[in-house]
Every structure is written in structure tokens, then in C-alpha cells.
C-alpha positions in Angstrom: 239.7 89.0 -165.3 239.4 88.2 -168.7 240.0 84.8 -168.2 237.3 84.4 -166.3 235.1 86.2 -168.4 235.7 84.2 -170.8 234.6 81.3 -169.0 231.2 82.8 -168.9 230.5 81.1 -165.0 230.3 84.5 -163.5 227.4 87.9 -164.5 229.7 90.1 -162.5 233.7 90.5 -162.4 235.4 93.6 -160.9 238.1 94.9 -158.3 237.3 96.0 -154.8 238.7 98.0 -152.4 238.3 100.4 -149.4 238.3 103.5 -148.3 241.8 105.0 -148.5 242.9 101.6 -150.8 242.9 99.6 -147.6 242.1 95.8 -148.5 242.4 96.1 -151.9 240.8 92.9 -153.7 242.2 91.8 -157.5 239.3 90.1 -158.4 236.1 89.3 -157.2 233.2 87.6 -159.3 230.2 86.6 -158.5 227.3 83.8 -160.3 224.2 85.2 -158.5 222.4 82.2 -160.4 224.3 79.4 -158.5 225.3 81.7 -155.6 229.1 81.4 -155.6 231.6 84.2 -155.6 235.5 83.5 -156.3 237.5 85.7 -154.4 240.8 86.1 -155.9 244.3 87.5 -155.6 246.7 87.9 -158.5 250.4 88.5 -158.3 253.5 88.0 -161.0 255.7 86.1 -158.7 253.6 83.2 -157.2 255.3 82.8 -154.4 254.3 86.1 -153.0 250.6 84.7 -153.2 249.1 84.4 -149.7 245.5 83.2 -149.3 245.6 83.6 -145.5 246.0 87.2 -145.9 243.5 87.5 -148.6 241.2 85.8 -146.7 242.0 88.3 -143.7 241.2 91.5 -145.9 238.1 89.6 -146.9 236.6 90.0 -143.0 234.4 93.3 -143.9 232.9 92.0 -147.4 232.1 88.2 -146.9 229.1 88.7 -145.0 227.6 90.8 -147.7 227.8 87.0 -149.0 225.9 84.7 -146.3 224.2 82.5 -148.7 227.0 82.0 -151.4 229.7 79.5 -152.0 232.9 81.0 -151.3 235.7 80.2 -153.1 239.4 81.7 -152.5 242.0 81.6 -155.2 245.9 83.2 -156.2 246.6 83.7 -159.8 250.0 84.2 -161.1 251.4 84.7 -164.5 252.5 81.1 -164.3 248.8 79.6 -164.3 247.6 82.4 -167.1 
């Protein structure tokens, strides 16, 4: 998250999740300006990163999003 906030693309950068921790998102950060939001996930071992299933837990906040750019992304300590 700091990373990103660094970059200075996005006004809002925080975690999301559920009701009882179900579809718990790492990242989510939005540039209401351009209307794009990166959703991302973030694991150590990069090989455990799965955009499909990210992109599955996804289903109940993307239409909050209808006129954004949506972007998906993994992060792992090897591209920090």
C-alpha cells in the first residue's frame, strides 16, 4: 500500500472485506479524478497469486464501479 501511495495516482488506498472476513481484498485504490481503481492481491510466495480468484471475490463490489477503469493486479515480495 505504501508503494502505491507513494506513487501519488490514487486519493484513496485501503483493504476490503466482508461480513464474517469472506472475500477479503489486500488492496483496493481508487483515482476518482481519472476513474480507475486497481484491484489488487498480495501474497509472499508469487506463485500462490491467483487473479482468477481475485477476480471471483470481486463479483459483489465491481459494480459499485460501473464507470471506472478496472484494473487487476498480484503483488509479491519479489516485485516490492
Amino acid at each position: 500500500m505504501e508503494r502505491l501511495m507513494a506513487t501519488k495516482q490514487y486519493n484513496t488506498i485501503a483493504r476490503y472485506w466482508e461480513r464474517n472476513n469472506q472475500n477479503e481484498i489486500d488492496i483496493v485504490a481508487i483515482n476518482d479524478v481519472e476513474k480507475k481503481v486497481l484491484f489488487a492481491e498480495v501474497k509472499r510466495n508469487p506463485d500462490k497469486l491467483n487473479l482468477n480468484n481475485l477476480i471471483e471475490k470481486l463479483q459483489n463490489l465491481v459494480p459499485h464501479f460501473k464507470e471506472y477503469q478496472i484494473k487487476y493486479q498480484g503483488f509479491s515480495i519479489q516485485n516490492m
